[in-house]
C-alpha positions in Angstrom: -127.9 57.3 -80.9 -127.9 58.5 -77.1 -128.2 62.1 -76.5 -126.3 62.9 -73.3 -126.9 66.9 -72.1 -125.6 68.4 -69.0 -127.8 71.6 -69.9 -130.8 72.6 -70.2 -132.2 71.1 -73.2 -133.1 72.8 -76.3 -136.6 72.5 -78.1 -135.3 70.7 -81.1 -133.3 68.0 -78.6 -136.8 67.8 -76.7 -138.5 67.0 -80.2 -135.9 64.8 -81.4 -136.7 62.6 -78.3 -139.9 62.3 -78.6 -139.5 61.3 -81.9 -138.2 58.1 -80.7 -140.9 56.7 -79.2 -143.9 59.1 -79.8 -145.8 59.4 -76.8 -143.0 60.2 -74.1 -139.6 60.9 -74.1 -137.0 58.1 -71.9 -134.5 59.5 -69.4 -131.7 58.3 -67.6 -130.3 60.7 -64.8 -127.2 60.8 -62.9 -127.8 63.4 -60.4 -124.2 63.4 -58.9 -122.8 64.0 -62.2 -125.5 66.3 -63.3 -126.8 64.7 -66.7 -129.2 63.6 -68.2 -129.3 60.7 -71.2 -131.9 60.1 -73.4 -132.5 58.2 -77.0 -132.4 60.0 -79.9 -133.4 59.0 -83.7 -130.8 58.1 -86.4 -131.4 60.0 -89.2 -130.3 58.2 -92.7 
């Protein structure tokens, strides 16, 4: 799952991130379109 935020992020998004891969959080970043993608762990 990708989150894709065009605000600023919350603190639970921010952990949710890093959950993915535990020592840093991945970004892409369209700066003409003003967002900002990142991975986000599946819950099951």
């Amino acid at each position: 799952m990708i989150y894709i935020i065009r605000d600023r992020a919350t603190k639970e998004q921010l952990e949710e991130m890093l959950q993915t891969l535990s020592s840093y959080i991945k970004l892409a970043v369209d700066i003409e379109r003003n967002i900002l993608g990142s991975p986000k762990k599946e819950r099951m």
